[in-house]
TORMI-516038 format. One line per field, with one value per residue: residue number from 1; residue in one letter; x, z, y of N, C-alpha, C, CB in turn. Coordinates in nm, 4 decimals. Glycine has a CB too. Layout:
% TORMI-516038
seq <- (NUM  ...)
type <- (A  ...)
n_east <- (X  ...)
n_up <- (Z  ...)
n_north <- (Y  ...)
ca_east <- (X  ...)
ca_up <- (Z  ...)
ca_north <- (Y  ...)
c_east <- (X  ...)
c_up <- (Z  ...)
c_north <- (Y  ...)
cb_east <- (X  ...)
cb_up <- (Z  ...)
cb_north <- (Y  ...)
This chain:
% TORMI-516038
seq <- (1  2  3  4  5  6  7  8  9  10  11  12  13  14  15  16  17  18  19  20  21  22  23  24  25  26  27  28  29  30  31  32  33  34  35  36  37  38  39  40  41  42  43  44  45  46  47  48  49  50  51  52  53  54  55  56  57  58  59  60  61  62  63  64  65  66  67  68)
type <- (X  X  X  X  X  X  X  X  X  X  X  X  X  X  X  X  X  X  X  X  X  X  X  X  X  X  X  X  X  X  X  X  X  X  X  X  X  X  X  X  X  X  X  X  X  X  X  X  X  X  X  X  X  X  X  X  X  X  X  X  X  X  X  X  X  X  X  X)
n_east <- (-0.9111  -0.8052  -0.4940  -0.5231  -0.6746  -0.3819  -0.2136  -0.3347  -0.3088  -0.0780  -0.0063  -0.1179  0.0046  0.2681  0.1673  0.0824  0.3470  0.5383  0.3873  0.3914  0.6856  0.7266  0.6201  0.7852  1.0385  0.9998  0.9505  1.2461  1.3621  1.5457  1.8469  1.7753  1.4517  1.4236  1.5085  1.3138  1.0754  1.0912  1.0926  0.8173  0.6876  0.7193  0.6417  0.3574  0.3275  0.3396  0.1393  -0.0742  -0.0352  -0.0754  -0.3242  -0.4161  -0.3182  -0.5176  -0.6835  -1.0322  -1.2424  -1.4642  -1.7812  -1.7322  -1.7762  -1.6264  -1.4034  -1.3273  -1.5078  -1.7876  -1.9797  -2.2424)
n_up <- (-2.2035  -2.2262  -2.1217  -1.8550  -1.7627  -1.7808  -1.6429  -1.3860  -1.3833  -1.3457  -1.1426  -0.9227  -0.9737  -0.8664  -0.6191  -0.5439  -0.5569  -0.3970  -0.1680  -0.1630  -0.1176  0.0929  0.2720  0.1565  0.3047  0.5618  0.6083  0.5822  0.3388  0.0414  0.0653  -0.1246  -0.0961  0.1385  0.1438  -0.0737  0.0714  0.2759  0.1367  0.0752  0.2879  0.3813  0.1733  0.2615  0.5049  0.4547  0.2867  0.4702  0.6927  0.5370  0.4808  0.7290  0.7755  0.6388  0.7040  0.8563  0.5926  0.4615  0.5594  0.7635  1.0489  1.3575  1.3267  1.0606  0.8693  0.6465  0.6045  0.7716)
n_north <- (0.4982  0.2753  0.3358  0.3692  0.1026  -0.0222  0.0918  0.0996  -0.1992  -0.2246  -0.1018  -0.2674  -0.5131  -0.4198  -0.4490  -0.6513  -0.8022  -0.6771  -0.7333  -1.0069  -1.0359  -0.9193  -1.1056  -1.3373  -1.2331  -1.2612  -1.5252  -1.5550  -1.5092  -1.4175  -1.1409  -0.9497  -0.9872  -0.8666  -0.6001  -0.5328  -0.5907  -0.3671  -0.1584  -0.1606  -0.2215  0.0749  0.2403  0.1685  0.2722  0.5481  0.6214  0.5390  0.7236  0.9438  0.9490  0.9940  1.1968  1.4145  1.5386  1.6513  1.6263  1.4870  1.3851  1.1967  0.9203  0.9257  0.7814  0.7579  0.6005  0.6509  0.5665  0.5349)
ca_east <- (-0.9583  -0.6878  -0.4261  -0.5670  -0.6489  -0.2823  -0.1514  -0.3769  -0.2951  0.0758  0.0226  -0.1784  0.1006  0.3728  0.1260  0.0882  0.4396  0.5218  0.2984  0.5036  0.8211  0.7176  0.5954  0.9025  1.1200  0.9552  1.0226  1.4105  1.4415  1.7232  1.8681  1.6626  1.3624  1.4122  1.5106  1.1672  0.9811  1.1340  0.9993  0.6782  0.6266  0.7433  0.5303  0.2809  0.3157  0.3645  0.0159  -0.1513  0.0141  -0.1354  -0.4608  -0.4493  -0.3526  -0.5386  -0.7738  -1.1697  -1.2886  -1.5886  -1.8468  -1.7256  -1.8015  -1.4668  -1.3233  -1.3217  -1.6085  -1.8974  -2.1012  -2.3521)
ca_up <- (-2.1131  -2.1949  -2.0558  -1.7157  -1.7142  -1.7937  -1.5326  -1.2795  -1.3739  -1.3213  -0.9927  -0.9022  -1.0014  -0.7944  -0.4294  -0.5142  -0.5648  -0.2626  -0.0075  -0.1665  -0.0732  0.2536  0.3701  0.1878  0.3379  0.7431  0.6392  0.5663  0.2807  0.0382  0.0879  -0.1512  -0.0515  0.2740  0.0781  -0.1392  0.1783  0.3444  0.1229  0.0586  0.4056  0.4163  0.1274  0.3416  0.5877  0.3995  0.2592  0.5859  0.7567  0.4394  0.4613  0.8592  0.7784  0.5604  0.7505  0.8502  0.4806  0.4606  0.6711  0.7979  1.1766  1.3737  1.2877  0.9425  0.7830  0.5689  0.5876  0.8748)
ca_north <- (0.3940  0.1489  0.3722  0.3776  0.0218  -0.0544  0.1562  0.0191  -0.3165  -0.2315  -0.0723  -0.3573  -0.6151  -0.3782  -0.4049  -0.7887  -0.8068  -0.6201  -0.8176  -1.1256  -0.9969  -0.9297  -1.2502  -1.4395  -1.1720  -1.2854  -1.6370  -1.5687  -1.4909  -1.3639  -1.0611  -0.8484  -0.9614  -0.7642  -0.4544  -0.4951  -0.5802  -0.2608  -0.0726  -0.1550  -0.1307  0.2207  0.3024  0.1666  0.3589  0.6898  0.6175  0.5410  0.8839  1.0672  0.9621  1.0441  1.3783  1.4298  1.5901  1.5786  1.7006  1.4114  1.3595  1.0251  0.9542  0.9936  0.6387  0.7514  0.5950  0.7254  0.4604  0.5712)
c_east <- (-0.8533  -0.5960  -0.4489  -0.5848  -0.4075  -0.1809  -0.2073  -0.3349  -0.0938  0.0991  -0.0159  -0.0979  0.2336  0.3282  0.1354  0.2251  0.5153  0.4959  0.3933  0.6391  0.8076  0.6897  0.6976  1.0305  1.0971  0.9942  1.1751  1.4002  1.5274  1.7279  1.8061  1.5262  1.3505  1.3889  1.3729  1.1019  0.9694  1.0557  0.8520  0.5919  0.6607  0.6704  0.4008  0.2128  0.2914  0.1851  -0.0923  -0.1140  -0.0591  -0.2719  -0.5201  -0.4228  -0.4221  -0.6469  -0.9632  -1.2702  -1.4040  -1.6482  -1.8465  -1.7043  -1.5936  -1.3352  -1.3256  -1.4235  -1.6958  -1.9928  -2.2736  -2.3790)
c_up <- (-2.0977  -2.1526  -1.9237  -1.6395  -1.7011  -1.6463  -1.3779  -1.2818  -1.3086  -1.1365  -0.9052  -0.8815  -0.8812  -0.6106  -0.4346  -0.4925  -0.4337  -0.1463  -0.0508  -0.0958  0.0925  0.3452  0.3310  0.2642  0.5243  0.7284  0.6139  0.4379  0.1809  0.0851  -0.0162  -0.1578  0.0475  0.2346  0.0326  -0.0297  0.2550  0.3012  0.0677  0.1773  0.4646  0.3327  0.1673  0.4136  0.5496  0.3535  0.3997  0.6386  0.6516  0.4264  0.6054  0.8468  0.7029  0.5836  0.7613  0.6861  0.4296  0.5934  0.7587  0.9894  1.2240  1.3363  1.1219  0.8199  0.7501  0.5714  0.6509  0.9431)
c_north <- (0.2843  0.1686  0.3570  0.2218  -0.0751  0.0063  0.1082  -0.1639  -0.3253  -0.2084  -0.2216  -0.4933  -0.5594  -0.3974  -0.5655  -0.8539  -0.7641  -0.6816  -0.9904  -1.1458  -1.0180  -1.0616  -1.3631  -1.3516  -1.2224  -1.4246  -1.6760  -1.6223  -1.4625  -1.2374  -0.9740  -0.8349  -0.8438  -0.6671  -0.4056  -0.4797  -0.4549  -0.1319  -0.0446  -0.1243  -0.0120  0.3172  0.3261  0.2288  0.5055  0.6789  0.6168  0.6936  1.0014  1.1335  1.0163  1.1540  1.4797  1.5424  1.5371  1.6593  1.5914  1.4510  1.2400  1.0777  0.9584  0.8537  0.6276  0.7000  0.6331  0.6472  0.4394  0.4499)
cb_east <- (-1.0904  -0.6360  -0.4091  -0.7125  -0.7860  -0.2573  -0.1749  -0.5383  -0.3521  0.1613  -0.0857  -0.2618  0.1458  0.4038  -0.0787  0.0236  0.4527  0.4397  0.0138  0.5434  0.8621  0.6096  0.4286  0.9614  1.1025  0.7597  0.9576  1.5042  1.4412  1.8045  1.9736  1.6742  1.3338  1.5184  1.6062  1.0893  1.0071  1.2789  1.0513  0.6390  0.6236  0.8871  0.5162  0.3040  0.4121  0.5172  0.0075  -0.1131  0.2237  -0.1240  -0.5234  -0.3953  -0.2529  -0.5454  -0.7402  -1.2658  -1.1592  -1.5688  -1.9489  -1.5314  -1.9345  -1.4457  -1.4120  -1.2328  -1.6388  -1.8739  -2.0359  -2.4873)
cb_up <- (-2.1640  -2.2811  -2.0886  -1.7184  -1.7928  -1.9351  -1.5571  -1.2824  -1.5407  -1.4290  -0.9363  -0.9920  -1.1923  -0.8520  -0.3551  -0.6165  -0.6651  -0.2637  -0.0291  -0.2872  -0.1240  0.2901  0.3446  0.0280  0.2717  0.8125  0.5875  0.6790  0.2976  -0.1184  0.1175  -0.2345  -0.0202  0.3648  -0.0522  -0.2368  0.2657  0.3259  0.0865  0.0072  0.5008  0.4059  0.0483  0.3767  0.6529  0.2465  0.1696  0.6921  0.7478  0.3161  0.4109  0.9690  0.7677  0.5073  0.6863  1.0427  0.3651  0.4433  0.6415  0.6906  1.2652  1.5854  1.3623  0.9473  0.7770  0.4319  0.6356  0.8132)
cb_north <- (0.3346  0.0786  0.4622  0.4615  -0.0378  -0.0122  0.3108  0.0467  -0.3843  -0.0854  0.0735  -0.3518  -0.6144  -0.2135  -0.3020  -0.8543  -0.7584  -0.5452  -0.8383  -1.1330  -0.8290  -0.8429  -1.3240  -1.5162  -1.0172  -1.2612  -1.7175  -1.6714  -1.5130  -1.3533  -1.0676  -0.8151  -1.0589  -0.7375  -0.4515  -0.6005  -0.6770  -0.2497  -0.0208  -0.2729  -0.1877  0.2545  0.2642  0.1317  0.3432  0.7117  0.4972  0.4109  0.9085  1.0286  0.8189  0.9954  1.4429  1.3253  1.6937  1.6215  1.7402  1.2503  1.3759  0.9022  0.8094  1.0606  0.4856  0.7015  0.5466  0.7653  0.3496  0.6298)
């Protein structure tokens, strides 16, 4: 159990970390903000594209939710 929270707490610290970057990376600035920002929003993306292909394997209406 404490493995899992630890690992979630890490991931957790790397998306908050991440969304930091990005918004001092839009207000200029240093130069490895950008880099971080770059790729968090490419992880981003890779996650969004994954879950769209993911196929229709729920019953969620066509906008993806389950919720009814």
């Amino acid at each position: 159990m404490s493995m899992i929270l630890i690992v979630l707490s890490a991931v957790l610290l790397l998306v908050v970390g991440g969304c930091a970057c990005v918004v001092w990376a839009a207000r200029g600035g240093p130069p490895w903000t950008r880099a971080v920002a770059t790729a968090t929003l490419a992880a981003g993306e890779l996650v969004r594209s994954s879950r769209r292909s993911g196929g229709r394997r729920g019953g969620g209406d066509s906008d993806g939710s389950s919720d009814g």
